[in-house]
C-alpha positions in Angstrom: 22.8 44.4 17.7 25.0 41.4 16.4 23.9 39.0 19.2 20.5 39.8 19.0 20.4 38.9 15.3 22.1 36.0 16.5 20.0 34.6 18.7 17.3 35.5 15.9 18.9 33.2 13.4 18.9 30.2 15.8 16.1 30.3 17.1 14.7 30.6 13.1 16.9 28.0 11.9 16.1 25.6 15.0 11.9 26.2 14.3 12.7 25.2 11.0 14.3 22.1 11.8 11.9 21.1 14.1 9.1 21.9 11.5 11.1 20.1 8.7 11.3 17.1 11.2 7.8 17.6 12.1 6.6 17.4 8.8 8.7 14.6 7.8 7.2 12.9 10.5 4.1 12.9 9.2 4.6 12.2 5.4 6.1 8.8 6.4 3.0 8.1 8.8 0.9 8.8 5.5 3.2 7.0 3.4 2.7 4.5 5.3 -1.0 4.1 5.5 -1.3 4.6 2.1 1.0 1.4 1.4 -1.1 -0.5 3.8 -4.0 0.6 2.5 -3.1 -0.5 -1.2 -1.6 -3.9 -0.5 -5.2 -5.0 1.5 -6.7 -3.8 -1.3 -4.2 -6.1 -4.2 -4.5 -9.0 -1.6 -8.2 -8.9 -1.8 -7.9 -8.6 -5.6 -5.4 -11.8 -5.5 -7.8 -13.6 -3.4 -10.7 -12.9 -6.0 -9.1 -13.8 -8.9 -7.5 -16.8 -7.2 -11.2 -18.2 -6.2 -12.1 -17.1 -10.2 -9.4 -19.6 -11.4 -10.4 -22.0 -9.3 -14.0 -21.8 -9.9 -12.9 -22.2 -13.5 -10.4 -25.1 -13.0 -13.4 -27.2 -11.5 -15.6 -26.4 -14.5 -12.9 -27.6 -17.2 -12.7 -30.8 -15.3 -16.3 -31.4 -14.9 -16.9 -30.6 -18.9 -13.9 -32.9 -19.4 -15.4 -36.0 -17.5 -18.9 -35.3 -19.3 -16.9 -35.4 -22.8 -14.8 -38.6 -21.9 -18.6 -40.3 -20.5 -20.2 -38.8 -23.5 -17.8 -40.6 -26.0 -17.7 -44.1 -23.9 
C-alpha cells in the first residue's frame, strides 16, 4: 500500500507543478499585453498633448508679432 500512495503523491505533486507552470505561463503572456496595451495608449496621449503644446506655441508667437506690429 506504501508504493501505491507513492506513486499517488508524485504523480499529484508533478500535475501541480505542471499546472503552477502552466498558469504562470499564462499570467506573464497577460502581463504582458496588458503593458503593451497601456504604453500605446500613454504614447498616443504624449503625442496629443505634444501636438496641443505645439499648436499653442505657434499661437503665442503669432499674438506676439501682432502686439510688437501693433505698437510700431
Amino acid at each position: 500500500m506504501g508504493y501505491v500512495l507513492r506513486v499517488r503523491f508524485a504523480s499529484f505533486f508533478a500535475g501541480a507543478a505542471v499546472a503552477s507552470a502552466v498558469g504562470i505561463y499564462i499570467l506573464h503572456k497577460d502581463y504582458k499585453a496588458a503593458h503593451q496595451s497601456i504604453s500605446q495608449q500613454m504614447n498616443g496621449l504624449y503625442e496629443s498633448l505634444d501636438g496641443r503644446i505645439s499648436a499653442l506655441e505657434k499661437f503665442k508667437e503669432v499674438e506676439a508679432t501682432k502686439q510688437v506690429e501693433a505698437t510700431e
